[in-house]
N, CA, C and O atoms as a GROMACS GRO file, in nm:
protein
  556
    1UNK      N    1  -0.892   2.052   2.966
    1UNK     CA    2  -0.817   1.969   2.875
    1UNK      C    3  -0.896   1.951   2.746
    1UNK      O    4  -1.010   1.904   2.747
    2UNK      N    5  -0.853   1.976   2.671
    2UNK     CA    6  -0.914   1.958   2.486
    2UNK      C    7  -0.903   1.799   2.504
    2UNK      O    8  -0.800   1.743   2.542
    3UNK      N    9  -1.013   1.739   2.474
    3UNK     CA   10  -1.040   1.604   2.420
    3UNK      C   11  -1.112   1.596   2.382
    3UNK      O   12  -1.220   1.612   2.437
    4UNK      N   13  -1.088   1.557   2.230
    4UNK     CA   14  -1.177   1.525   2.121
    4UNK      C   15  -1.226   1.365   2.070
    4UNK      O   16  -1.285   1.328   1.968
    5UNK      N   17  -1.172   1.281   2.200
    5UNK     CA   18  -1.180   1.159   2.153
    5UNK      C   19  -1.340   1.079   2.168
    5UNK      O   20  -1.365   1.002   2.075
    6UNK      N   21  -1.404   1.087   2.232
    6UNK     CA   22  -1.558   1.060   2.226
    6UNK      C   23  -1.614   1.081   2.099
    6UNK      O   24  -1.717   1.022   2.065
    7UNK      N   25  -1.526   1.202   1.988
    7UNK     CA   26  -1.641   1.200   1.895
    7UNK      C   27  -1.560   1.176   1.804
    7UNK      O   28  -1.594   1.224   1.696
    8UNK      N   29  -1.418   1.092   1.803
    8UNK     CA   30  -1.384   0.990   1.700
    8UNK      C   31  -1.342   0.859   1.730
    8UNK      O   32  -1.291   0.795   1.638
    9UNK      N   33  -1.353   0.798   1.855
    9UNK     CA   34  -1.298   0.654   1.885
    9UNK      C   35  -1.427   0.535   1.834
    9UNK      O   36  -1.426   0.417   1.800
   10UNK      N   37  -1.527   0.635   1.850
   10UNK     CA   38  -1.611   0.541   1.822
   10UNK      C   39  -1.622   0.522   1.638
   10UNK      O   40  -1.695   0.447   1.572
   11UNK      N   41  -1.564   0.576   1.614
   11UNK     CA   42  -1.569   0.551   1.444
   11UNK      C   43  -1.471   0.478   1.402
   11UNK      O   44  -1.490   0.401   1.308
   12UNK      N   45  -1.358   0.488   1.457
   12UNK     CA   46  -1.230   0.376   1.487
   12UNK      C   47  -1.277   0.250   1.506
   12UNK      O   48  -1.276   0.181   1.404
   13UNK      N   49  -1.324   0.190   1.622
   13UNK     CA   50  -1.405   0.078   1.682
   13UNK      C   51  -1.490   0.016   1.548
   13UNK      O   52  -1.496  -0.098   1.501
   14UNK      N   53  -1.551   0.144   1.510
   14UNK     CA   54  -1.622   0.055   1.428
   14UNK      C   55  -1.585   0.001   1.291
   14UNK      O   56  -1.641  -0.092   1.232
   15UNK      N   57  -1.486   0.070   1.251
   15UNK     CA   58  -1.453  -0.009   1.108
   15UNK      C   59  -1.344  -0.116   1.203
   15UNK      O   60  -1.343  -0.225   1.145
   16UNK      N   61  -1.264  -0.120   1.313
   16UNK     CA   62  -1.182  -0.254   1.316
   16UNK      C   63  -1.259  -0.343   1.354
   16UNK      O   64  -1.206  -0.454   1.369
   17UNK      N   65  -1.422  -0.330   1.387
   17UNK     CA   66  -1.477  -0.469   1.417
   17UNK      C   67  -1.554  -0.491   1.318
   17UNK      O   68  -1.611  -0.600   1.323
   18UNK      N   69  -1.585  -0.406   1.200
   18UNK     CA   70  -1.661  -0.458   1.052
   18UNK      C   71  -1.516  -0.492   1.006
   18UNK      O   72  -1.529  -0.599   0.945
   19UNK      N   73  -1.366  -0.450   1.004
   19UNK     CA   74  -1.288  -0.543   0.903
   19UNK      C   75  -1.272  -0.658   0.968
   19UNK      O   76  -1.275  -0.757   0.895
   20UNK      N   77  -1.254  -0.680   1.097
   20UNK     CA   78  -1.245  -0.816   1.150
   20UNK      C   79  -1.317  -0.902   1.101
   20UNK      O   80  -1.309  -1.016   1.057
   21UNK      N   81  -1.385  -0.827   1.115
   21UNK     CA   82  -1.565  -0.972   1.102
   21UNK      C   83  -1.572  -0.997   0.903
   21UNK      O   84  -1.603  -1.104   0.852
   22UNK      N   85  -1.540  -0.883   0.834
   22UNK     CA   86  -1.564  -0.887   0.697
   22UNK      C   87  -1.387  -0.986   0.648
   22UNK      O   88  -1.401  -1.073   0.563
   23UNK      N   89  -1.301  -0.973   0.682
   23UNK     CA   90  -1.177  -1.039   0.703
   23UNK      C   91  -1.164  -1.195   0.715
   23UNK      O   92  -1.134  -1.280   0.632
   24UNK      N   93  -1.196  -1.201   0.836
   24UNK     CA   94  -1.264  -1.322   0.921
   24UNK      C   95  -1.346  -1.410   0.826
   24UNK      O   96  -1.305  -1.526   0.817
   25UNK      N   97  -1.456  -1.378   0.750
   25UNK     CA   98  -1.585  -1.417   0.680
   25UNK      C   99  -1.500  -1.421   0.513
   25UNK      O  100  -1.534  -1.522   0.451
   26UNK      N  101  -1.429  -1.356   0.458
   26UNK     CA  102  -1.390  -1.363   0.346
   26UNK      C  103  -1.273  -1.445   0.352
   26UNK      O  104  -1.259  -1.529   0.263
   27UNK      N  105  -1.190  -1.435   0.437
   27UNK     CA  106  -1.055  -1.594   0.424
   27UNK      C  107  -1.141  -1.747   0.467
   27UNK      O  108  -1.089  -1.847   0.417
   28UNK      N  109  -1.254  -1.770   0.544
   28UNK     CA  110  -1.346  -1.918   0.571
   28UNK      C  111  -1.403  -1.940   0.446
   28UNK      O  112  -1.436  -2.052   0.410
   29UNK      N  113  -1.420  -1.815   0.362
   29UNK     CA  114  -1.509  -1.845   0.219
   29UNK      C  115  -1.393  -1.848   0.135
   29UNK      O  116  -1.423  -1.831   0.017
   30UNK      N  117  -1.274  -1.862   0.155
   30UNK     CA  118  -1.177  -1.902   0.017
   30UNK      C  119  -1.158  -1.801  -0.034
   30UNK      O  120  -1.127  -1.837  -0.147
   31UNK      N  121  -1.151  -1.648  -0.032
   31UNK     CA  122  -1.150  -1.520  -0.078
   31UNK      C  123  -1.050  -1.424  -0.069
   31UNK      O  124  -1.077  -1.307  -0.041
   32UNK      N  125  -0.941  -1.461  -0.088
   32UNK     CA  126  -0.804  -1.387  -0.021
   32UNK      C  127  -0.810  -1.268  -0.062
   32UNK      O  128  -0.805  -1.185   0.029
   33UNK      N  129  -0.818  -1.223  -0.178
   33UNK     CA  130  -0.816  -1.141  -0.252
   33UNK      C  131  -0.931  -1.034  -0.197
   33UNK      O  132  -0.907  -0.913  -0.199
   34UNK      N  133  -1.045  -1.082  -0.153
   34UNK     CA  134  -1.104  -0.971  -0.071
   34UNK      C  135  -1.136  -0.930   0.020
   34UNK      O  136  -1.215  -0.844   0.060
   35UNK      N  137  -1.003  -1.066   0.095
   35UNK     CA  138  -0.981  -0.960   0.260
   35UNK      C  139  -0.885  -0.864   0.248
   35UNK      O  140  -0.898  -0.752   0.297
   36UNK      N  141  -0.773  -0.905   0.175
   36UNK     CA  142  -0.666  -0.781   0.142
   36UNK      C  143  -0.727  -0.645   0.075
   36UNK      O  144  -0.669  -0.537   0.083
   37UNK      N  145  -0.851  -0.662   0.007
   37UNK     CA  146  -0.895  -0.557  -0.061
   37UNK      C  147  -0.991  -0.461   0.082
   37UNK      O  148  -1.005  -0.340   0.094
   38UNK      N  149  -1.052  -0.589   0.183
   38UNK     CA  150  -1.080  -0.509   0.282
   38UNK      C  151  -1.051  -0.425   0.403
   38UNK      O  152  -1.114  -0.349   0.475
   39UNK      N  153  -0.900  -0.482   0.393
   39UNK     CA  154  -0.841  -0.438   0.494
   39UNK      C  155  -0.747  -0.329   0.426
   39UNK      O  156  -0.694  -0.246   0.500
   40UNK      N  157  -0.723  -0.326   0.290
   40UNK     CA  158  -0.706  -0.188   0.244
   40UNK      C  159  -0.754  -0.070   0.224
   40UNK      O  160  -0.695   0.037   0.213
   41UNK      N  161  -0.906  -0.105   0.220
   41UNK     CA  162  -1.035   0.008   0.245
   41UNK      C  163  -1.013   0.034   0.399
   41UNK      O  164  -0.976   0.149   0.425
   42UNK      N  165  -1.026  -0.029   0.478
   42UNK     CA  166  -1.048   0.049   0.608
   42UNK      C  167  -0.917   0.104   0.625
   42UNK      O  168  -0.904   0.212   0.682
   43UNK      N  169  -0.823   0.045   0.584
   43UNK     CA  170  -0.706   0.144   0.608
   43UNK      C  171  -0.692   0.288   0.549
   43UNK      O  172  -0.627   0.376   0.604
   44UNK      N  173  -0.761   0.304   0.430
   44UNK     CA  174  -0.803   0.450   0.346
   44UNK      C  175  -0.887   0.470   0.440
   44UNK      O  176  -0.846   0.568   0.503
   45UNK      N  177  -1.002   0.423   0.496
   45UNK     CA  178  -1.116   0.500   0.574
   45UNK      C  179  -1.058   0.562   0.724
   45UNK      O  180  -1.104   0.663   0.776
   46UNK      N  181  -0.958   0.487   0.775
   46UNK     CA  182  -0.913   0.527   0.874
   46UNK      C  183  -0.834   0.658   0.850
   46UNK      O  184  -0.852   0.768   0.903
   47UNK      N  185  -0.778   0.637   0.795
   47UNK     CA  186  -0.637   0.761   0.737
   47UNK      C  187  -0.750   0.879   0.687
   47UNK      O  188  -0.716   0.994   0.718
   48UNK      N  189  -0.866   0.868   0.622
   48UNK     CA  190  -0.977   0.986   0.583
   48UNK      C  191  -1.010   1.026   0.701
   48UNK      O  192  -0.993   1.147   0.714
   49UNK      N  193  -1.056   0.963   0.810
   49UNK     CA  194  -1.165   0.970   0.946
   49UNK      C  195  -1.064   1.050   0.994
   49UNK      O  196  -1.106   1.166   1.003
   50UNK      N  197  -0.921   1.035   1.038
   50UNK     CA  198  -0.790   1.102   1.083
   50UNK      C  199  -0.822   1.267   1.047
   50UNK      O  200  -0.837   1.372   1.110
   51UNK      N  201  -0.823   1.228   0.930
   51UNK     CA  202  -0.732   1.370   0.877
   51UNK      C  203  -0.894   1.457   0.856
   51UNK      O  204  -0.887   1.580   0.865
   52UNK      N  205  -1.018   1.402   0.832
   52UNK     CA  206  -1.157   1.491   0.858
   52UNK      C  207  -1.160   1.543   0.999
   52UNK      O  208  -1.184   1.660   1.028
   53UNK      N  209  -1.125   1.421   1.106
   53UNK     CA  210  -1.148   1.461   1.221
   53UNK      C  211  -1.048   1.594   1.262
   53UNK      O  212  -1.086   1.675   1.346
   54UNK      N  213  -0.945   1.604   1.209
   54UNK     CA  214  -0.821   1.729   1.256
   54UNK      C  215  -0.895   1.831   1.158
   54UNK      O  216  -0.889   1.936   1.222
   55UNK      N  217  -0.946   1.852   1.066
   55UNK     CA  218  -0.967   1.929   1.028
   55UNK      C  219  -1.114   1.970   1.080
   55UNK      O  220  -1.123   2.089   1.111
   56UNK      N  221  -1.198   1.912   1.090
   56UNK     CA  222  -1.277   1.978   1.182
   56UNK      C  223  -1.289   2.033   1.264
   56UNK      O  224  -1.353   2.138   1.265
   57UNK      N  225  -1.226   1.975   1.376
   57UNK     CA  226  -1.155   2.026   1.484
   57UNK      C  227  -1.088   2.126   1.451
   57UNK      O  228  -1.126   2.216   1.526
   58UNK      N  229  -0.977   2.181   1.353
   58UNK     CA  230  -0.874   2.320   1.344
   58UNK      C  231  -1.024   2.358   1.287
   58UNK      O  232  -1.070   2.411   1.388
   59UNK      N  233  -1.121   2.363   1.196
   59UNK     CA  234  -1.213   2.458   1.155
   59UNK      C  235  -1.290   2.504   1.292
   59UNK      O  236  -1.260   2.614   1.339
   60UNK      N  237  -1.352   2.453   1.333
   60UNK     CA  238  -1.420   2.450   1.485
   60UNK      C  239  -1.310   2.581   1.582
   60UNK      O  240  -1.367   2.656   1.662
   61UNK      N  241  -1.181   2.590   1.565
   61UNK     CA  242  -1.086   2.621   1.657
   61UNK      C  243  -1.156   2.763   1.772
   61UNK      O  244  -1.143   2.780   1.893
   62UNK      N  245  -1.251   2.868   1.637
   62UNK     CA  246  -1.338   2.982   1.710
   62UNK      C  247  -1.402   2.931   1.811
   62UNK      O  248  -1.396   2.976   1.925
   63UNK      N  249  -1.459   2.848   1.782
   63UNK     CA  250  -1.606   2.841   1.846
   63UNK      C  251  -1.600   2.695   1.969
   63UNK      O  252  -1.699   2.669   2.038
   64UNK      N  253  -1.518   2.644   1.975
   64UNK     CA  254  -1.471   2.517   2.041
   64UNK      C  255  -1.457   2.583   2.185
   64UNK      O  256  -1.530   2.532   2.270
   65UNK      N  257  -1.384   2.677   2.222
   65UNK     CA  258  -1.358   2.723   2.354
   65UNK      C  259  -1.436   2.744   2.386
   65UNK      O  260  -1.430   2.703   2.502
   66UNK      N  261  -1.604   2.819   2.362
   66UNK     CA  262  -1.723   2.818   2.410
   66UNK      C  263  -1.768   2.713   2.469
   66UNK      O  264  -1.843   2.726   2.566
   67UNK      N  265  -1.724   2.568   2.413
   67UNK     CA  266  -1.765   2.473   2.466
   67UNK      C  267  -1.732   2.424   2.634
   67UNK      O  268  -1.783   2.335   2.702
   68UNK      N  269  -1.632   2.516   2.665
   68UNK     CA  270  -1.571   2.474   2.782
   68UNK      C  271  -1.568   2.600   2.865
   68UNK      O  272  -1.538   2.582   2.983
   69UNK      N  273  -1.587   2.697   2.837
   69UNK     CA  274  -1.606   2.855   2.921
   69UNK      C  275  -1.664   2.996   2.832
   69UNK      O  276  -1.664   3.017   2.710
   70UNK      N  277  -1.698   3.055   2.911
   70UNK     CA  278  -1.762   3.157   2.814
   70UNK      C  279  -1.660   3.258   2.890
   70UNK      O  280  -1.709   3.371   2.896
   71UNK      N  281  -1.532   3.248   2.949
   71UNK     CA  282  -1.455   3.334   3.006
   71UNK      C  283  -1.360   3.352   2.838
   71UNK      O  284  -1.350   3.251   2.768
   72UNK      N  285  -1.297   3.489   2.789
   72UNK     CA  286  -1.289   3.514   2.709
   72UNK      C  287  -1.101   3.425   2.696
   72UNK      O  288  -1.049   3.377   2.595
   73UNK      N  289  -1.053   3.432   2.816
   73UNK     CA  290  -0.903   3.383   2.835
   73UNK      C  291  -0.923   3.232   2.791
   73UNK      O  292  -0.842   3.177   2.716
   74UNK      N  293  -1.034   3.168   2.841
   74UNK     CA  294  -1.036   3.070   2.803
   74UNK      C  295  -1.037   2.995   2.635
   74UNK      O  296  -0.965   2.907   2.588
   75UNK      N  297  -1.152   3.074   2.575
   75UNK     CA  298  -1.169   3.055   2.466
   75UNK      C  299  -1.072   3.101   2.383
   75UNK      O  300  -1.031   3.053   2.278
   76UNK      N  301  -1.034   3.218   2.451
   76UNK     CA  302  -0.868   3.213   2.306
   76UNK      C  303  -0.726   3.108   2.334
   76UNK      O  304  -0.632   3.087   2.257
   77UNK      N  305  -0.749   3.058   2.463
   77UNK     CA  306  -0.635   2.999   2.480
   77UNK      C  307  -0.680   2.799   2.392
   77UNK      O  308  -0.602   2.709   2.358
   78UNK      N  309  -0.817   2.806   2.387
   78UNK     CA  310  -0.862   2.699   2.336
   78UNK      C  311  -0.830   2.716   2.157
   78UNK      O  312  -0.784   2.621   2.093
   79UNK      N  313  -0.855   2.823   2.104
   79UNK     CA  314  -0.864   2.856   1.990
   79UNK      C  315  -0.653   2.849   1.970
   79UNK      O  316  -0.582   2.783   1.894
   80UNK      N  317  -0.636   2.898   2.024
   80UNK     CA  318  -0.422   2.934   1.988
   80UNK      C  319  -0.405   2.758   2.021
   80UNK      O  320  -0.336   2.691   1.943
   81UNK      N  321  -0.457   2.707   2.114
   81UNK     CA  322  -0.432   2.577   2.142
   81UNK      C  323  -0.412   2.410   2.013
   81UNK      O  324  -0.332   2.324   1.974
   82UNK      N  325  -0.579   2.471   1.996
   82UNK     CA  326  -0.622   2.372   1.831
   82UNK      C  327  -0.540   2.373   1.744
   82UNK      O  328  -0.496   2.259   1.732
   83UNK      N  329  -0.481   2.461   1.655
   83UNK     CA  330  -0.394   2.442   1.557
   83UNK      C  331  -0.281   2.337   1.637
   83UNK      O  332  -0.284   2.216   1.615
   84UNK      N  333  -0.194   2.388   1.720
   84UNK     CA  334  -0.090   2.341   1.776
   84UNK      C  335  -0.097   2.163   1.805
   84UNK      O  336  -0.005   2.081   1.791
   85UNK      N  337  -0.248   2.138   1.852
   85UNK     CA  338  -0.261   2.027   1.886
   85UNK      C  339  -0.300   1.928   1.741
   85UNK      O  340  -0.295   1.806   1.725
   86UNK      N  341  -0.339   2.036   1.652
   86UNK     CA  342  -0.396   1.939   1.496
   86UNK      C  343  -0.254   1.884   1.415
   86UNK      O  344  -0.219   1.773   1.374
   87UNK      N  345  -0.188   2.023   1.413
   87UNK     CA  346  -0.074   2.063   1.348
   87UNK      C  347   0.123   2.000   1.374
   87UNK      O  348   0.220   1.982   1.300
   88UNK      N  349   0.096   1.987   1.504
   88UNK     CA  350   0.231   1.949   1.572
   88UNK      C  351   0.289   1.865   1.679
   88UNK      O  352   0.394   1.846   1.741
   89UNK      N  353   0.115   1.809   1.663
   89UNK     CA  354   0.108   1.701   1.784
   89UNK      C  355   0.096   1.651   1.913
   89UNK      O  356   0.088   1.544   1.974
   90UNK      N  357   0.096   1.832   1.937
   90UNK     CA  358   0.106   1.838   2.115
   90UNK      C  359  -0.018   1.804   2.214
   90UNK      O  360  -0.135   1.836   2.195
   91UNK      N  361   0.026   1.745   2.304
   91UNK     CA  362  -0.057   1.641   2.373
   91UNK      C  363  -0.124   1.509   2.345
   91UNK      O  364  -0.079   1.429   2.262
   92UNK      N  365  -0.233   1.489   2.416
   92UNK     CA  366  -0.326   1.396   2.400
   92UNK      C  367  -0.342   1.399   2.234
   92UNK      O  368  -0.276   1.326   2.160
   93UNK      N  369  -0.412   1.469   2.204
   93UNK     CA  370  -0.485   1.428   2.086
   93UNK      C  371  -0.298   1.390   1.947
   93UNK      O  372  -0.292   1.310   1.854
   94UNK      N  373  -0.228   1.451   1.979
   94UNK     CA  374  -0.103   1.405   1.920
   94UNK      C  375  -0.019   1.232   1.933
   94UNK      O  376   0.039   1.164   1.848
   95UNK      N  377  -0.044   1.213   2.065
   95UNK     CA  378  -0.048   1.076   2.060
   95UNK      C  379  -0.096   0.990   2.019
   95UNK      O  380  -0.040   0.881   2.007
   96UNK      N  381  -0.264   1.027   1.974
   96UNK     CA  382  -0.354   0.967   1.931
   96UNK      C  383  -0.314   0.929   1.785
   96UNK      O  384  -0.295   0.824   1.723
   97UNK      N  385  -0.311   1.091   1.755
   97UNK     CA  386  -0.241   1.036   1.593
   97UNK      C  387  -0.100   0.972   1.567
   97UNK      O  388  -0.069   0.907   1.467
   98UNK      N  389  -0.027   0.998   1.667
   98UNK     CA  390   0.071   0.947   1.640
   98UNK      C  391   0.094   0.758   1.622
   98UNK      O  392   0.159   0.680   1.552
   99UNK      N  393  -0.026   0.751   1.759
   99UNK     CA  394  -0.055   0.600   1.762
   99UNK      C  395  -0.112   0.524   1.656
   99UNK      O  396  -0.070   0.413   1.624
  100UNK      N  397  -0.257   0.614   1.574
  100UNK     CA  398  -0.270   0.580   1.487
  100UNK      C  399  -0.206   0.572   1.341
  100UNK      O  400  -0.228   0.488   1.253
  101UNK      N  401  -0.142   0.657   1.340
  101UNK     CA  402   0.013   0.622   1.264
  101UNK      C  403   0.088   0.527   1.222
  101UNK      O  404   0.110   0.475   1.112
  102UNK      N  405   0.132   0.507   1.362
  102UNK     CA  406   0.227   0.382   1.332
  102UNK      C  407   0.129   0.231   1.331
  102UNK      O  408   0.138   0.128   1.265
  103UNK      N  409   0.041   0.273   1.431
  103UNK     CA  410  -0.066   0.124   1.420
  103UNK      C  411  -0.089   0.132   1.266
  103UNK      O  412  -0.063   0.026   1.209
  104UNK      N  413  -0.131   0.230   1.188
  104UNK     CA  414  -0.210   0.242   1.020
  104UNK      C  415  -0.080   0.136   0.946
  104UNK      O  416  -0.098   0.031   0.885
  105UNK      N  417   0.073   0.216   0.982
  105UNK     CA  418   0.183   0.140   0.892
  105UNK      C  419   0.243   0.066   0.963
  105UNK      O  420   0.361   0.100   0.953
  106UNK      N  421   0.232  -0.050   1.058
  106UNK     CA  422   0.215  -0.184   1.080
  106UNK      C  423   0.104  -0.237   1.040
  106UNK      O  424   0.116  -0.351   0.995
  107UNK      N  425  -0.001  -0.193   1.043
  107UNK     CA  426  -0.080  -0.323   0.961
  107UNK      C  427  -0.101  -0.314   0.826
  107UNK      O  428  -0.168  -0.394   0.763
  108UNK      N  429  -0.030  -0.192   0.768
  108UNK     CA  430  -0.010  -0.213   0.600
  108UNK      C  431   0.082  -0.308   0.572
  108UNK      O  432   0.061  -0.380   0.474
  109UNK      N  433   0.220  -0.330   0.666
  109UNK     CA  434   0.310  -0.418   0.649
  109UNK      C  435   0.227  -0.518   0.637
  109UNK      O  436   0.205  -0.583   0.535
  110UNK      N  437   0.157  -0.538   0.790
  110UNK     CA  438   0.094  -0.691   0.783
  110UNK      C  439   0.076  -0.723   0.662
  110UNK      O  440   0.128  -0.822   0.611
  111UNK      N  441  -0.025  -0.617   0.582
  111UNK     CA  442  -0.137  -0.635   0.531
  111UNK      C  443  -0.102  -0.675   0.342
  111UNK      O  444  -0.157  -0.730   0.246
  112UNK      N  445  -0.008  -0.622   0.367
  112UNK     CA  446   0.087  -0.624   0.208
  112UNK      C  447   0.177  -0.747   0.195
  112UNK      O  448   0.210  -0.791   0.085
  113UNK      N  449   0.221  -0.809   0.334
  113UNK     CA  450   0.296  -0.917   0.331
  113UNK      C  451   0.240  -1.017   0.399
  113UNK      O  452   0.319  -1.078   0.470
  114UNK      N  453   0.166  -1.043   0.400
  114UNK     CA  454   0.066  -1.146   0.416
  114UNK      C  455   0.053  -1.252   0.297
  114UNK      O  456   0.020  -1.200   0.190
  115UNK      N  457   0.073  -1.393   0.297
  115UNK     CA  458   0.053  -1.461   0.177
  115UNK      C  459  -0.119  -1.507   0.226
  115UNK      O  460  -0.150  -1.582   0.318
  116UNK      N  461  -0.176  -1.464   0.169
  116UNK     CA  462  -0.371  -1.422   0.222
  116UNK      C  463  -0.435  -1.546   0.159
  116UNK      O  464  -0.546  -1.580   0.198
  117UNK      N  465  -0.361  -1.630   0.047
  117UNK     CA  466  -0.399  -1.768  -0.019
  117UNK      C  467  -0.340  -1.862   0.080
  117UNK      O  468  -0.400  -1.966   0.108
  118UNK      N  469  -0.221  -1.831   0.138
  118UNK     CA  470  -0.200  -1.938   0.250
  118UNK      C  471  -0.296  -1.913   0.360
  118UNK      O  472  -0.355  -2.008   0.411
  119UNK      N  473  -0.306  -1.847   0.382
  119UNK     CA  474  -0.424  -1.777   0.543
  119UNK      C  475  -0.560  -1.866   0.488
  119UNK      O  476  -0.582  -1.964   0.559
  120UNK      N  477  -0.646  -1.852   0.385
  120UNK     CA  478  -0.719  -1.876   0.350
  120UNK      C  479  -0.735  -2.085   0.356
  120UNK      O  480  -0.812  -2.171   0.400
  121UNK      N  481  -0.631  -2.075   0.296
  121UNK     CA  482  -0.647  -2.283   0.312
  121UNK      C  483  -0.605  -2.273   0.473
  121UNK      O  484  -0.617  -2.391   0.506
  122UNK      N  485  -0.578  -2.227   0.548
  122UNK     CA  486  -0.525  -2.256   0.712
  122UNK      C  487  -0.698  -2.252   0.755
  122UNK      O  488  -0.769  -2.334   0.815
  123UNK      N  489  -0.718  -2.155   0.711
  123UNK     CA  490  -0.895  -2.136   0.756
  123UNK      C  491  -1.001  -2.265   0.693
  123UNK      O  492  -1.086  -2.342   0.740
  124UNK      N  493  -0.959  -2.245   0.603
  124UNK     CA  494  -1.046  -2.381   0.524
  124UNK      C  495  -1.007  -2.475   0.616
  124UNK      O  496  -1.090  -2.507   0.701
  125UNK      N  497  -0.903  -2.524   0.618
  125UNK     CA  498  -0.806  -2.654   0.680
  125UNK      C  499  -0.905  -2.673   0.862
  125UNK      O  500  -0.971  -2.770   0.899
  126UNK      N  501  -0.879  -2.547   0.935
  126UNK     CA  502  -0.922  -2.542   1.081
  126UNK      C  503  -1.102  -2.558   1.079
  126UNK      O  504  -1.162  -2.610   1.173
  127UNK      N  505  -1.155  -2.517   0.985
  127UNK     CA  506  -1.325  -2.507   0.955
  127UNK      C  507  -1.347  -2.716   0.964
  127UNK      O  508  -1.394  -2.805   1.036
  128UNK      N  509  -1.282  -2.694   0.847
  128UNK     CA  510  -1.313  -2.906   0.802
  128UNK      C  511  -1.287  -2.967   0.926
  128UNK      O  512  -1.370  -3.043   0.976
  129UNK      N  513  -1.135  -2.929   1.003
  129UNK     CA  514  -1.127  -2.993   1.143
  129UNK      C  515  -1.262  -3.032   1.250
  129UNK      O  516  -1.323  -3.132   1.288
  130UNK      N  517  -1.264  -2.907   1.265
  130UNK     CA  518  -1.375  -2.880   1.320
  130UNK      C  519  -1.522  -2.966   1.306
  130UNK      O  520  -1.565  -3.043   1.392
  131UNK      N  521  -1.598  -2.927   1.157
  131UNK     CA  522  -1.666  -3.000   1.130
  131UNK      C  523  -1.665  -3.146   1.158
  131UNK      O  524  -1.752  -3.205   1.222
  132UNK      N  525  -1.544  -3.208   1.099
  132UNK     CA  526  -1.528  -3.357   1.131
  132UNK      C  527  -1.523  -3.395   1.276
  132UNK      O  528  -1.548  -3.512   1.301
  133UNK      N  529  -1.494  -3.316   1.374
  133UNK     CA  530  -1.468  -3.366   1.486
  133UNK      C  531  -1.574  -3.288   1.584
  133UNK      O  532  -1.547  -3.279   1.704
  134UNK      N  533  -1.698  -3.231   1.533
  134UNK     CA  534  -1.834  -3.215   1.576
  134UNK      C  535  -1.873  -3.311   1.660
  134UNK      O  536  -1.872  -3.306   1.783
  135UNK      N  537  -1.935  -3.467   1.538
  135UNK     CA  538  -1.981  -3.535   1.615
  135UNK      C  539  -1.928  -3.605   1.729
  135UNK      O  540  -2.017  -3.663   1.792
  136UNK      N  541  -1.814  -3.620   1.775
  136UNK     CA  542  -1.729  -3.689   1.920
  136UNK      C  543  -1.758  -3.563   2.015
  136UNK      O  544  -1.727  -3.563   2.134
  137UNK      N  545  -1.820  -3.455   1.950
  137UNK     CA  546  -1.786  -3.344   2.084
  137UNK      C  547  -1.925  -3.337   2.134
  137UNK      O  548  -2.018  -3.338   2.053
  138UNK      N  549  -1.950  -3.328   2.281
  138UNK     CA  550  -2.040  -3.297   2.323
  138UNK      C  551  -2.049  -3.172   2.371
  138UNK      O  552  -1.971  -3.132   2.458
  139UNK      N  553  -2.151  -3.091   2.317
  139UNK     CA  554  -2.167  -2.944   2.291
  139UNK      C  555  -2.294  -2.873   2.425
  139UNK      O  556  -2.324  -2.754   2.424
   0.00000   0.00000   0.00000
C-alpha cells in the first residue's frame, strides 16, 4: 500500500498547534487583526505543504517502488500508481487531500466570517472573569 502519510501529517500537526496557540495568544492580547492574519498564513502554508508534498511524491514516482521491492512488477506498478494517486485521487492518499480540502474551505469560511473584534472582547471579558474570581478559588 503507498502511504505517504508519516512524512506529511506531522507538518500538518504542526502548524494547527502553532495557529492555535498563536490565535489563542493574539485574541487574550486584544489583536484581532492578527489572528485572522494568522490563520490566513497557515492556511497558505497548508495548501503549499499539500501541493509540495504531491509533487514530490509524482517526482519521486521512479524511484519510490524501490522503496517497497526490488521485484521489477512491483516498482512499475508503484511508479503507474503515483501519478493516479497525486493526480485523481485514488485511494488513501486522495482522501487525504480531499479531507484536507474541504477542512482548508471550512475554516476559510470560519475564518473570513468571523467578527475576530467580537472574539477578542469575549476573551478579554472571560480573562478579567477569571482574574477577579482567583482569589475565592482555592487552587
Amino acid at each position: 500500500m503507498l502511504d505517504n502519510r508519516p512524512n506529511t501529517l506531522p507538518c500538518a500537526h504542526s502548524f494547527s498547534a502553532a495557529a492555535s496557540t498563536r490565535v489563542s495568544n493574539e485574541l487574550g492580547a486584544g489583536k484581532p487583526e492578527k489572528a485572522q492574519t494568522v490563520l490566513s498564513a497557515v492556511m497558505v502554508l497548508s495548501t503549499a505543504e499539500l501541493v509540495i508534498a504531491s509533487l514530490v511524491f509524482f517526482c519521486c514516482r521512479y524511484v519510490l517502488g524501490h522503496a517497497f521491492s526490488n521485484q521489477e512488477d512491483v516498482v512499475s506498478y508503484v511508479k503507474d500508481m503515483v501519478p493516479l494517486i497525486c493526480l485523481k485521487g485514488f485511494g488513501l492518499w486522495g482522501g487525504l487531500v480531499a479531507g484536507s480540502t474541504a477542512q482548508c474551505a471550512m475554516l476559510g469560511i470560519v475564518a473570513f466570517t468571523t467578527d475576530w473584534r467580537k472574539q477578542a472582547i469575549e476573551v478579554r471579558e472571560r480573562i478579567m472573569d477569571v482574574k477577579t474570581d482567583a482569589p475565592d478559588q482555592v487552587f
